[in-house]
C-alpha positions as CSV (number, residue, x, y, z in Angstrom):
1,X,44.6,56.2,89.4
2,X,45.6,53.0,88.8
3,X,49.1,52.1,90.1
4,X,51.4,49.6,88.6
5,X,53.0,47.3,91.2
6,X,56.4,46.0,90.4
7,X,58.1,43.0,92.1
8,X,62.0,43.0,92.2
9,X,63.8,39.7,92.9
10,X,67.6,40.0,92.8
11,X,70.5,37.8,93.0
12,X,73.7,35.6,91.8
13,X,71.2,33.1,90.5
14,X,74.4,31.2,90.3
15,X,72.4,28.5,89.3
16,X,69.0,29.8,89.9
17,X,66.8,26.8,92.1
18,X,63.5,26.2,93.6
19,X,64.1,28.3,96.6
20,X,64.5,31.4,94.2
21,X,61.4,30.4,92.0
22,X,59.3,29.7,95.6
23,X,60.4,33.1,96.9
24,X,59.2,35.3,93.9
25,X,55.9,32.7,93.6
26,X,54.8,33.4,97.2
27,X,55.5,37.5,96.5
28,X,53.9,37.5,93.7
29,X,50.6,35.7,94.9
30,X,50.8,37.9,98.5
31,X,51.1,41.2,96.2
32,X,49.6,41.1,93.1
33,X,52.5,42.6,90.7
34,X,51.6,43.5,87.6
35,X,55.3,42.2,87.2
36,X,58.3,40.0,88.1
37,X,61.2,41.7,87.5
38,X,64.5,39.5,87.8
39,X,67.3,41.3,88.4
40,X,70.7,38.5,88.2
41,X,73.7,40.5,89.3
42,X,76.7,41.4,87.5
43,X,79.6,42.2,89.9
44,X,78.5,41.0,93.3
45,X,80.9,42.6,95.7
46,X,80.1,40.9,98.1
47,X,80.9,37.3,96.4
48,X,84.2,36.4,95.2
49,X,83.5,35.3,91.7
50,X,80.3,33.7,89.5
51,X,80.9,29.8,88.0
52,X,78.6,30.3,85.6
53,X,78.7,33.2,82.1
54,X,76.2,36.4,82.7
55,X,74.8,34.5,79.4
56,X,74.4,31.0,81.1
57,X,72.7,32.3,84.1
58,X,70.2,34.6,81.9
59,X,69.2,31.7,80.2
60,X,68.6,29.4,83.0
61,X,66.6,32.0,84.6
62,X,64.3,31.8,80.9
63,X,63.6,28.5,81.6
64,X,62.9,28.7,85.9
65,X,60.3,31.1,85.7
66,X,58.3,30.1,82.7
67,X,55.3,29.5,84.8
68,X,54.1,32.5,86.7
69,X,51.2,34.4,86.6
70,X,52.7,37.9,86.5
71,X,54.7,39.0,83.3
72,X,58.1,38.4,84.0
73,X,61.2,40.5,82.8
74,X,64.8,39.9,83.4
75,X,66.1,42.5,83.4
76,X,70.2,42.6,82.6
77,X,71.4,46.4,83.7
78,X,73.4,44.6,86.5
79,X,75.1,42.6,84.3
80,X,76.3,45.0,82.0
81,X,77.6,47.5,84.4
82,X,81.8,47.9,84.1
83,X,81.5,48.6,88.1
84,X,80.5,46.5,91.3
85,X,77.0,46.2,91.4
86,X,75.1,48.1,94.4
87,X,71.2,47.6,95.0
88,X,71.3,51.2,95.8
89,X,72.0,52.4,91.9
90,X,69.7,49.7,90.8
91,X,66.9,50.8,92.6
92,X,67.5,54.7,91.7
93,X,67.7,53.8,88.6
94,X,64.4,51.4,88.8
95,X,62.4,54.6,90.3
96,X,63.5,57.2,87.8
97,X,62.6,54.9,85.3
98,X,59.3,54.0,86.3
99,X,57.8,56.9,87.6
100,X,57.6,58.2,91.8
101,X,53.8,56.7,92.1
102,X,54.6,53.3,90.9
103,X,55.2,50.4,94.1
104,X,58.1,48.8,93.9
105,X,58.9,45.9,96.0
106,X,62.3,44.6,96.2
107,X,62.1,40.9,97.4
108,X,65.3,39.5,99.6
109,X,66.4,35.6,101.1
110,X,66.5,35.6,104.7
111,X,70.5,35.7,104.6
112,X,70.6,39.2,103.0
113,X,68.5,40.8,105.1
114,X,70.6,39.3,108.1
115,X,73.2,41.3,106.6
116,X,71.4,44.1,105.3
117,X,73.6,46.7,107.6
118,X,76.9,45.8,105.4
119,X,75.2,47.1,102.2
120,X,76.0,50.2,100.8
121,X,73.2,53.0,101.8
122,X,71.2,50.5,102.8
123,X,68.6,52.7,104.8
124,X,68.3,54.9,101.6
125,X,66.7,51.5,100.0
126,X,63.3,52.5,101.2
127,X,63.4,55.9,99.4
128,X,63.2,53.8,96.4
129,X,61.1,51.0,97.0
130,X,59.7,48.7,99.5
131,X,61.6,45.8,101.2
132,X,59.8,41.9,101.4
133,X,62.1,39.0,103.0
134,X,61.1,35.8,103.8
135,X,62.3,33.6,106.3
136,X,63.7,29.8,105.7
137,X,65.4,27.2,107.9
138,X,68.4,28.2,109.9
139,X,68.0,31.7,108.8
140,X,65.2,33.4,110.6
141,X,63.8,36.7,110.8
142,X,62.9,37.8,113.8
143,X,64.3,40.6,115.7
144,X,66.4,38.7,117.8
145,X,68.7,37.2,114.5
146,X,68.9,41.1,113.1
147,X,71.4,43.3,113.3
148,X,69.7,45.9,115.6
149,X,69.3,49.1,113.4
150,X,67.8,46.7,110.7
151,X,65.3,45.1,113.3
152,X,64.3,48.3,114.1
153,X,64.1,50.0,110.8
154,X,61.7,46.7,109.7
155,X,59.9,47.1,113.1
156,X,58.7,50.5,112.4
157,X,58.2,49.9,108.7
158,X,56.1,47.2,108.7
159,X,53.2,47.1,106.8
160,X,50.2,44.7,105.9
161,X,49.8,43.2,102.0
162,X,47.7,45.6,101.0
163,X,49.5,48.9,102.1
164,X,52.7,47.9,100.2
165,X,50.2,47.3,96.9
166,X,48.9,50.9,97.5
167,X,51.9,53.0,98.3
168,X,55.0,53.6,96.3
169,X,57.9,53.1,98.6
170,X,59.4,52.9,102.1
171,X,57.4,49.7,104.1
172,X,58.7,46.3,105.0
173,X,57.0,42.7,104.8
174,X,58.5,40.0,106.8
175,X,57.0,36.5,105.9
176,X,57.7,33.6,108.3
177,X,56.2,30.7,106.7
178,X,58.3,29.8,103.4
179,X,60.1,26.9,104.5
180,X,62.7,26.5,101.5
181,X,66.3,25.3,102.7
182,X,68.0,25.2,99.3
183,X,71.5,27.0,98.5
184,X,72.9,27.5,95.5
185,X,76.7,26.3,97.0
186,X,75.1,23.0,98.4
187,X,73.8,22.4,94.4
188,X,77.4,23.4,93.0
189,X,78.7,21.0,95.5
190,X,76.5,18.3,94.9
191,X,76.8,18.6,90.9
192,X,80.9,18.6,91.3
193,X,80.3,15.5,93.2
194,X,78.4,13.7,90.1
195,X,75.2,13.9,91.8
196,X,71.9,14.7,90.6
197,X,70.0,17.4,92.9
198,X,66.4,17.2,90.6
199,X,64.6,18.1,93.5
200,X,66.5,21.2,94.0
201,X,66.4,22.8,90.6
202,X,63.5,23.2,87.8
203,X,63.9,20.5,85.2
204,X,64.8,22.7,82.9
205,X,67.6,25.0,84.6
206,X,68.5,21.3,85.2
207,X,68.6,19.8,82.1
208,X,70.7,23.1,80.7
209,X,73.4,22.7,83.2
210,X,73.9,19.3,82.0
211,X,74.2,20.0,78.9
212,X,76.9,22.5,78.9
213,X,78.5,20.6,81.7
214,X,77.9,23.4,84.2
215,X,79.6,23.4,87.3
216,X,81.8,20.5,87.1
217,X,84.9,22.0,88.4
């Protein structure tokens, strides 16, 4: 039987930048995916409001991953939900969707899974798929910077490469070596000031904002 591996990257994307493109880019050459599904959220509750249109961030997303080798797919279900958006539904909704043999591996920054605890159902997550994170400056991974039932839950999920390729669900990958310091707050702040953070953003995401004057206020 051959099994289709999908990758899952969520997020605000709000504006997408390199440290979003590195993240799915290292996932996608450590697993093989047969895709890269991008899922930009709708109604983050944890967030207190997008800058940018669910339209505007779609569309910079089209033109950050335009170079990978998996097919990628953004996927909008998050967006057009009427409710706060919850991994949890997305995820049950992902599996039902795709079948109980297919591997699913949803991809978080190091931030998130530091506050992985404070998400709704959050152990139920590995029912549906599996959980990657990746590390980057100031936000390790380790056990000691987890919450304790999260360091734990990883510790006795984790899982080589090739296990989460060849199972459906319910392993963890920590990655240690992705050392990306970008935030999407530092870039909105740096573009309010006038400034032009090229090294932080594709050109083209880049180039968009500009031209719709993204961000300025």
């Amino acid at each position: 039987m051959t099994r289709r591996r999908i990758l899952l990257l969520g997020g605000s994307f709000d504006p997408v930048h390199n440290g979003h493109v590195a993240l799915g880019a290292y996932f996608t050459r450590l697993l093989h995916p047969d895709e890269l599904r991008i899922l930009p959220a709708g109604n983050p509750w944890q967030k207190q409001g997008l800058h940018a249109s669910p339209a505007e961030r779609v569309e910079m997303l089209q033109r950050a991953f335009v170079r990978q080798p998996a097919e990628i797919v953004i996927d909008q279900r998050e967006i057009l939900r009427e409710r706060p958006t919850y991994t949890i539904d997305t995820l049950r909704e992902l599996r039902a969707e795709l079948g109980p043999q297919a591997s699913l591996a949803f991809v978080l920054g190091a931030d998130q899974l530091r506050q992985l605890d404070t998400w709704k159902e959050w152990r139920q997550l590995f029912d549906y798929a599996h959980l990657c994170a990746a590390s980057r400056p100031g936000f390790a991974i380790d056990a000691g910077n987890l919450p304790a039932d999260v360091a734990g839950e990883i510790s006795r999920r984790a899982a080589t490469p090739e296990q989460i390729r060849n199972t459906p669900h319910g392993l963890a990958y920590l990655a240690s070596n992705l050392a990306m310091d970008i935030s999407a707050s530092a870039i909105r702040a740096a573009l309010q000031r006038g400034e032009r953070p090229q090294s932080l953003i594709p050109d083209g995401v880049l180039d968009y904002i500009e031209q719709h004057q993204l961000y300025k206020i």
